[in-house]
C-alpha atoms as one frame of an Amber mdcrd trajectory, in Angstrom:
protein
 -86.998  24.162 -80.140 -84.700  22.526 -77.956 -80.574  22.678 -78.779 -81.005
  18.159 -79.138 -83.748  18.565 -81.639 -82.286  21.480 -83.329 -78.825  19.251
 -83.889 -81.118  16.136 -85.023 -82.925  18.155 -87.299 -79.748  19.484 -89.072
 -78.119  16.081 -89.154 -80.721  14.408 -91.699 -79.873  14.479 -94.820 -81.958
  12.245 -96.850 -85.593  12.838 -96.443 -88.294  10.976 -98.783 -90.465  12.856
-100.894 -93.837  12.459 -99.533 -95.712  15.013-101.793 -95.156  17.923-104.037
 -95.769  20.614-106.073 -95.152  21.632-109.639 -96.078  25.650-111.230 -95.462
  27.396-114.166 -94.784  31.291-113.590 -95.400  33.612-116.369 -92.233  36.152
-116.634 -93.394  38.233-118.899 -96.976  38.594-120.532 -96.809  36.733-123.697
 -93.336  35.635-123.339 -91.740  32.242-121.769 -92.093  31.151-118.283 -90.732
  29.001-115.667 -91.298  25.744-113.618 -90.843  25.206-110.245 -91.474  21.907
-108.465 -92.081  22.116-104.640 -90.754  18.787-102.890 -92.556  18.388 -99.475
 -90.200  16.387 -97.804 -91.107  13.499 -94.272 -95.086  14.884 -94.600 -93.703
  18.528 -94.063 -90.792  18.147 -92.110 -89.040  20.469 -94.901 -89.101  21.782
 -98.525 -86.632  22.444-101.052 -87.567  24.138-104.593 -86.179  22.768-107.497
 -86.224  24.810-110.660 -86.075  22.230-113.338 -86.013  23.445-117.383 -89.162
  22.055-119.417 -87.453  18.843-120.080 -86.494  18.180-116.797 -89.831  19.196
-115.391 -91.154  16.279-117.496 -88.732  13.990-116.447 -88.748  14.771-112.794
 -92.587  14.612-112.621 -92.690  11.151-114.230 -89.921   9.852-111.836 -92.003
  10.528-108.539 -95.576   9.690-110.249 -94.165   6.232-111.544 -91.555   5.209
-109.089 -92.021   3.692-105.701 -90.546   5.884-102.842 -88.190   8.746-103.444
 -85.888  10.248-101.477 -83.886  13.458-101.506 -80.379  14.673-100.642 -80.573
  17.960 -99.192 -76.683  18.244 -98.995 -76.104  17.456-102.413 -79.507  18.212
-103.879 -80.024  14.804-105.641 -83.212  13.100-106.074 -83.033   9.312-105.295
 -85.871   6.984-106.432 -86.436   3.545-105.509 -88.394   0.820-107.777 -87.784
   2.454-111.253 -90.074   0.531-113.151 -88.585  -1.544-116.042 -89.800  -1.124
-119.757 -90.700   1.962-121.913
């Protein structure tokens, strides 16, 4: 990769969230587990794992199924949606 596209890459800091990726892990048999959602960020340009607790995991997965684009900030590793929709 050339030194230019190198320096571009590391200078974006906001990609959207173009697909992604939730598991469960089992730590133990028999005991509790964890989630992990896999963000696949500008169609594969990067990933980041997030490793949200149940609650959030709900949360999180309703936020990108519901809202229009989302974006996320890989330097300070917040999620940013756009069109929340309005109601409950």
């Amino acid at each position: 990769m050339a030194e230019a596209e190198r320096q571009t890459r590391q200078a974006i800091k906001v990609r959207q969230v173009t697909d992604y990726q939730a598991s469960w892990t089992e730590e133990e048999r028999g005991g509790s587990g964890s989630f992990t959602i896999q963000l696949i960020l500008d169609d594969g340009a990067e990933e980041y794992v997030l490793q949200p607790t149940v609650k959030d995991t709900k949360l999180i997965r309703e936020l990108l199924d519901n809202s229009g684009p989302v974006f996320f900030d890989l330097e300070r590793k917040v999620l940013i949606p756009n069109d929340l929709p309005v109601g409950g």
